[in-house]
MARBA-3410 file (N, C-alpha, C, O; in Angstrom, 1 decimal):
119
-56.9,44.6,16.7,-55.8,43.6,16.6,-56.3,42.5,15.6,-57.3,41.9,15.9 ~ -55.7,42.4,14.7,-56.1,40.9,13.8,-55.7,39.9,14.1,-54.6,39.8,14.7 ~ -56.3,38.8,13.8,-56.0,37.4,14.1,-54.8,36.8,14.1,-54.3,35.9,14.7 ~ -54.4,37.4,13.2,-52.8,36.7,12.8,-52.0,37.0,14.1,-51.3,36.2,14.7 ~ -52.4,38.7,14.7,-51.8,39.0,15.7,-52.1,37.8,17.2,-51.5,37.1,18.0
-53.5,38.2,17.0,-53.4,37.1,18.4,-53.0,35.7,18.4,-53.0,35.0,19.4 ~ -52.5,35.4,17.2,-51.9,34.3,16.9,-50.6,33.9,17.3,-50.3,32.8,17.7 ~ -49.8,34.9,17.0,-48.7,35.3,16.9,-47.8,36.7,17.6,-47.0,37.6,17.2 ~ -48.5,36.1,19.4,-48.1,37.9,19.6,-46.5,38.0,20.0,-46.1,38.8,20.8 ~ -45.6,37.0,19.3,-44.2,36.8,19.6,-43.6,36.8,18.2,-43.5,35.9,17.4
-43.2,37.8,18.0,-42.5,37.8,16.6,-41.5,37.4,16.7,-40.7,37.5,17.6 ~ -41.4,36.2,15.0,-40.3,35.2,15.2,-39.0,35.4,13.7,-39.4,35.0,12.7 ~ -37.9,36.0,13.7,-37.4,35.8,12.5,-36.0,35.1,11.8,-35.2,34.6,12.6 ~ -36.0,35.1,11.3,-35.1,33.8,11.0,-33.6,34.5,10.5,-33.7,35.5,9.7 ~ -32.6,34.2,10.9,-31.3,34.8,10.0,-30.8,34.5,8.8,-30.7,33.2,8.7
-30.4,35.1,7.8,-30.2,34.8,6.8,-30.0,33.3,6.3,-30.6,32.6,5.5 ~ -28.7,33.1,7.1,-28.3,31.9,7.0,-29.0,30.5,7.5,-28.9,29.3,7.0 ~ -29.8,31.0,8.9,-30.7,29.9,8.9,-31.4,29.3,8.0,-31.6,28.1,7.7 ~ -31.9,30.4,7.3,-32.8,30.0,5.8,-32.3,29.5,5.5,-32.9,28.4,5.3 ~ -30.8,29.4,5.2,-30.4,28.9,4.2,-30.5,27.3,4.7,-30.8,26.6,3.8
-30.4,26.9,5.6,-30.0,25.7,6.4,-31.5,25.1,6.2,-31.7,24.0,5.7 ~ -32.4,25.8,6.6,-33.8,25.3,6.6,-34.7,25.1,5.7,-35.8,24.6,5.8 ~ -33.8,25.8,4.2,-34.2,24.9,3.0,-33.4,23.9,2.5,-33.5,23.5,1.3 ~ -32.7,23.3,3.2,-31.2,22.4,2.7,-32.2,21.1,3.6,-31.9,20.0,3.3 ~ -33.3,21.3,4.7,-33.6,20.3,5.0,-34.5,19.3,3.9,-35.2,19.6,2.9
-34.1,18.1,4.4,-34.5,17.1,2.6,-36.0,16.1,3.3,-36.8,15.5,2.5 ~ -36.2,16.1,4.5,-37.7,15.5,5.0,-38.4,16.6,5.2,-38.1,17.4,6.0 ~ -39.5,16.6,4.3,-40.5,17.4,4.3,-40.9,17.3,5.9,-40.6,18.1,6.8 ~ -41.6,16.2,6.0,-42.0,15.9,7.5,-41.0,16.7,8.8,-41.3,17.2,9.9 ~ -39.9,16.5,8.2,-39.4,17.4,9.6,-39.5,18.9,9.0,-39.6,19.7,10.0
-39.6,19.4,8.1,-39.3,20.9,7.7,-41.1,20.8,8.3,-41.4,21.3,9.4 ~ -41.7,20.3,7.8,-42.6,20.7,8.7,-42.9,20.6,10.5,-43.5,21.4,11.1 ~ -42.6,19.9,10.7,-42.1,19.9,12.5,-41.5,20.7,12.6,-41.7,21.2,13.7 ~ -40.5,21.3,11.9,-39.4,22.0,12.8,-40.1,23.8,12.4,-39.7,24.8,13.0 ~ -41.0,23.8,11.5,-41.3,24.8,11.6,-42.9,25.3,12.1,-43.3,26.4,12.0
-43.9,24.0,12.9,-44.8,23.9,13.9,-44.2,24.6,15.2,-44.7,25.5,15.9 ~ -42.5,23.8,15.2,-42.0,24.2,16.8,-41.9,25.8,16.8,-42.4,26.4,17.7 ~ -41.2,26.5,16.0,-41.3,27.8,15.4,-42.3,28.7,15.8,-42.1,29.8,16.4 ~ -44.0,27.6,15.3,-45.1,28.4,15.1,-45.6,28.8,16.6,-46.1,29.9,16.9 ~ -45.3,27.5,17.6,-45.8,27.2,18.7,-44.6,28.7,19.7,-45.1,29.4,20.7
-43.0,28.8,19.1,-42.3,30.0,19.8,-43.3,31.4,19.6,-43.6,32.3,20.4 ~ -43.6,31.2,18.2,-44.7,32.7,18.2,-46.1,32.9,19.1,-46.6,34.0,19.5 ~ -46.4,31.8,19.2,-47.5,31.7,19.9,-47.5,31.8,21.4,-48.2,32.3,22.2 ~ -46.4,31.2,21.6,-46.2,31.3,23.5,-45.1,31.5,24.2,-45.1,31.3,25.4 ~ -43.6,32.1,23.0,-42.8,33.0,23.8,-42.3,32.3,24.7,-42.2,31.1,24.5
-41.9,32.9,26.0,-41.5,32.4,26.7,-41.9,31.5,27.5,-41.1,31.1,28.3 ~ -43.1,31.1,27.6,-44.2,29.7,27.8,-43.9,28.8,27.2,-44.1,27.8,27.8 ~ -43.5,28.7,26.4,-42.9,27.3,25.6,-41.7,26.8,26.0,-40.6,27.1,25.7 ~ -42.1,25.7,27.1,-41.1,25.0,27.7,-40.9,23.4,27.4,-41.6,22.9,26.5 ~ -40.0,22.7,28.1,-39.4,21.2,27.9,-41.0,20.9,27.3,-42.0,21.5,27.5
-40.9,19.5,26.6,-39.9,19.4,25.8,-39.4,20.1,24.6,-38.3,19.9,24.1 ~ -40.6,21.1,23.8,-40.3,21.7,22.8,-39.0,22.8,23.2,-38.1,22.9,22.3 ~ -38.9,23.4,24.0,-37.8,24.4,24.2,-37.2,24.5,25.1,-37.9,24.9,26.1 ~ -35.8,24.4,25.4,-34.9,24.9,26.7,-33.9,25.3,26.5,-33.1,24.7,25.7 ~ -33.6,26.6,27.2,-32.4,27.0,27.6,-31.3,26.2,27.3,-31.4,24.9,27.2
-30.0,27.0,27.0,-28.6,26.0,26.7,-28.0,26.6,27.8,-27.7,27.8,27.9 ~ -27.8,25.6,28.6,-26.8,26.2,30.0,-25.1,26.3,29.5,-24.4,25.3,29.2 ~ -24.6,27.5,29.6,-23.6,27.9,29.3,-23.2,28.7,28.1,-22.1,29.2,27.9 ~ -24.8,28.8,27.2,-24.9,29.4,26.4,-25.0,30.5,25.9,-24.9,30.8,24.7 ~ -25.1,31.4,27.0,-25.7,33.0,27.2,-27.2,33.1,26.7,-28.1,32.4,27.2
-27.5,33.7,25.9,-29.2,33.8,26.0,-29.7,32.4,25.0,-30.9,32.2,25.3 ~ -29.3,31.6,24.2,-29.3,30.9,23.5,-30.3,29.9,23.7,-29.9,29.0,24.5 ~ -31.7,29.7,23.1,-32.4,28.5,23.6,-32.7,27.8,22.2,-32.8,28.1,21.0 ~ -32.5,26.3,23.1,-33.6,25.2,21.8,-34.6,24.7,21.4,-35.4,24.1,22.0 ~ -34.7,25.1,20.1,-36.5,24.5,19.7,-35.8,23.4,19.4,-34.7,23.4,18.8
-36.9,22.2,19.8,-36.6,20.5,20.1,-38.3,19.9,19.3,-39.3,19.5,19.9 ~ -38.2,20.0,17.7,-39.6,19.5,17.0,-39.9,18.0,17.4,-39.0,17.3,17.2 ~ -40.7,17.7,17.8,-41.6,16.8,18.1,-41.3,16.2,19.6,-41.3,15.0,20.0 ~ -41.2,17.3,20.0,-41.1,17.0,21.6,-40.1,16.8,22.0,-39.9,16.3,23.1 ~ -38.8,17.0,20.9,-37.1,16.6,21.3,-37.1,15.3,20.6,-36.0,14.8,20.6
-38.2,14.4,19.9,-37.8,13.5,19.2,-37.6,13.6,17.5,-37.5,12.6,16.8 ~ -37.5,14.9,17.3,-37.1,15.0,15.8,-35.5,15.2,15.8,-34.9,15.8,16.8 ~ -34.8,14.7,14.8,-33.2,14.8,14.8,-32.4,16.3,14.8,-31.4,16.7,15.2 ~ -33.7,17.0,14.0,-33.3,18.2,13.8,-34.0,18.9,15.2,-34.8,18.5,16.0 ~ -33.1,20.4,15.2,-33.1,21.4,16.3,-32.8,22.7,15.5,-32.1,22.8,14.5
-33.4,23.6,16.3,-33.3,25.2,16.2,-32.8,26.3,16.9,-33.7,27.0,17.4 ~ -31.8,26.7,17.2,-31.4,27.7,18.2,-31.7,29.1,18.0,-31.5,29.9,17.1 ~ -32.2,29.2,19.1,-33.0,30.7,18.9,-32.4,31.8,20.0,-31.9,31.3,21.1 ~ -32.4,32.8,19.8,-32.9,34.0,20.8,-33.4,34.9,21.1,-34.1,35.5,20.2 ~ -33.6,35.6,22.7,-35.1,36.4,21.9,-34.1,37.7,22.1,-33.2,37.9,22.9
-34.7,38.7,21.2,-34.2,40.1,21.6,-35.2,40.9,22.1,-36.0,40.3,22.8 ~ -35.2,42.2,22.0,-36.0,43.3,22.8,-37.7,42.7,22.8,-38.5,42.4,23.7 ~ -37.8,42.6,21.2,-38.9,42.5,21.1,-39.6,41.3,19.6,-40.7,41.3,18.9 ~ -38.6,40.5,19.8,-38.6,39.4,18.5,-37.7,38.3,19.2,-36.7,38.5,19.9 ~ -38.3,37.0,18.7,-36.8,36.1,18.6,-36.5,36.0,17.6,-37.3,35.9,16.7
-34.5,35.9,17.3,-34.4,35.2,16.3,-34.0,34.2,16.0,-33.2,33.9,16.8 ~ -34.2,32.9,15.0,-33.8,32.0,14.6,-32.1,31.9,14.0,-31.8,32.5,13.0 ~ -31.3,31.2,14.7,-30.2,31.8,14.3,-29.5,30.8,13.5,-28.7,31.2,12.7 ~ -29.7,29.3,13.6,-28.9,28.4,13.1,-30.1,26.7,13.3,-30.8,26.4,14.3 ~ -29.9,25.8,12.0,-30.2,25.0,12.1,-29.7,24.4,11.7,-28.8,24.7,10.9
-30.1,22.6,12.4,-29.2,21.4,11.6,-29.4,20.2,12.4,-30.3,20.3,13.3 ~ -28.9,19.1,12.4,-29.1,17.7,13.4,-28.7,17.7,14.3,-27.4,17.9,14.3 ~ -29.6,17.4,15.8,-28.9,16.7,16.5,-27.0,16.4,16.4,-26.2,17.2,16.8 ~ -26.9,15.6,15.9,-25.7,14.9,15.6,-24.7,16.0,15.3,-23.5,15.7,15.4 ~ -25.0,16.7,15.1,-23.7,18.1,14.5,-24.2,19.1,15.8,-23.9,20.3,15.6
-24.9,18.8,16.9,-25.0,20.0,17.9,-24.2,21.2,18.4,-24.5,22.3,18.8 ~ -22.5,20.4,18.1,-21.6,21.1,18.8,-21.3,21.9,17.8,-20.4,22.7,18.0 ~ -21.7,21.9,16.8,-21.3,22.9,15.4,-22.7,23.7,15.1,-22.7,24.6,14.3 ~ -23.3,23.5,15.6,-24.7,24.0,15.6,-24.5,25.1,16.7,-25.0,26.2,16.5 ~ -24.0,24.9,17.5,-24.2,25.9,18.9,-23.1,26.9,18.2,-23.5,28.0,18.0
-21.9,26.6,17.8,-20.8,27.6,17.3,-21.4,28.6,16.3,-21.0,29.8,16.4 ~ -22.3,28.3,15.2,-22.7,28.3,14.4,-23.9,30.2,15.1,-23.8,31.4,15.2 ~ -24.8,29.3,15.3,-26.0,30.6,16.3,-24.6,31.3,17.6,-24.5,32.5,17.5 ~ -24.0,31.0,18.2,-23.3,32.2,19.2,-22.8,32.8,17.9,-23.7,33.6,17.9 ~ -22.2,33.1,16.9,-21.5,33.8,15.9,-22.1,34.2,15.5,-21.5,35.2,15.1
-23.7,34.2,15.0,-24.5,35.0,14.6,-25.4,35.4,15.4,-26.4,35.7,14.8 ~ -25.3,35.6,16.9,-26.3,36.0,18.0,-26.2,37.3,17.4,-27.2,38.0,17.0 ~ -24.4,37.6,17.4,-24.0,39.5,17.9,-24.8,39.8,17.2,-25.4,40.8,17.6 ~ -25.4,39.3,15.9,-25.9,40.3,14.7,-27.8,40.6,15.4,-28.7,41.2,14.8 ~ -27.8,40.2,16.5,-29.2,40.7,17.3,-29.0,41.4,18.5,-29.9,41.7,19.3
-27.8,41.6,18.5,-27.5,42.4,20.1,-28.5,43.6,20.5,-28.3,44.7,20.0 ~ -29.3,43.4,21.1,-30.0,45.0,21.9,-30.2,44.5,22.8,-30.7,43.4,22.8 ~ -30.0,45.2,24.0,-30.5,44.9,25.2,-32.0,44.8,25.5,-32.8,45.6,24.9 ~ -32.6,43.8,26.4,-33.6,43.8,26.6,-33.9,45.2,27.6,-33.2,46.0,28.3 ~ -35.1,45.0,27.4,-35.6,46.2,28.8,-35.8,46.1,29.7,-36.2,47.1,30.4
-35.5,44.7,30.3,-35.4,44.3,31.8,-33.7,44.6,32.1,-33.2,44.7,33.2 ~ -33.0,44.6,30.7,-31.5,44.9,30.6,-30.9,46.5,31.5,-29.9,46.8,32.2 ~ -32.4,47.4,31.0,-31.8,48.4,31.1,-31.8,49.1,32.2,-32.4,48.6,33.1 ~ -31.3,50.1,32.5,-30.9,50.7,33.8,-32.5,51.8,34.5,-32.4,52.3,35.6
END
């Protein structure tokens, strides 16, 4: 196993359009936070809890990366699939409720059942 791997045993990928969102950010400083909080999802998966990440209750599988402990403006909605999360949508705080619309419309495009899913 290489380093990178034990680094990273949570594969993390981004959707098209998140990119796109996450080069439109204009503080370096947060593009860098928000892509620490990222580093920290690859690293510990489902261990990465408050304040960096939580669950959206009502969301269906939908969780938030919250950079700098939930005090950066920006946020990341993720999900995880079988065997990856993906990054589905970014943007501020302040636009959350278009942000969540935004990641459920591009979840479907990760649909697989997990394997605790399956029968």
């Amino acid at each position: 196993m290489t380093s990178e791997a034990k680094r990273w045993p949570h594969a993390v990928i981004y959707d098209p359009d998140a990119v796109v969102e996450l080069l439109e950010m204009k503080s370096k400083e947060e593009h860098r936070a928000l892509l620490n909080a990222v580093r920290k999802l690859g690293e510990l998966g489902e261990q990465l809890g408050p304040p960096h990440m939580k669950p959206l209750k009502g969301a269906g599988p939908l969780c938030e990366l919250r950079p700098r402990q939930g005090q950066s403006d920006w946020r990341a909605i993720c999900r995880r699939s079988e065997d990856f999360y993906a990054i589905l949508a970014i943007d501020r705080h302040k636009n959350f409720a278009a942000l969540i619309e935004r990641a459920q419309a591009r979840a479907a495009r990760y649909d697989r059942p997990l394997k605790a899913d399956r029968p």
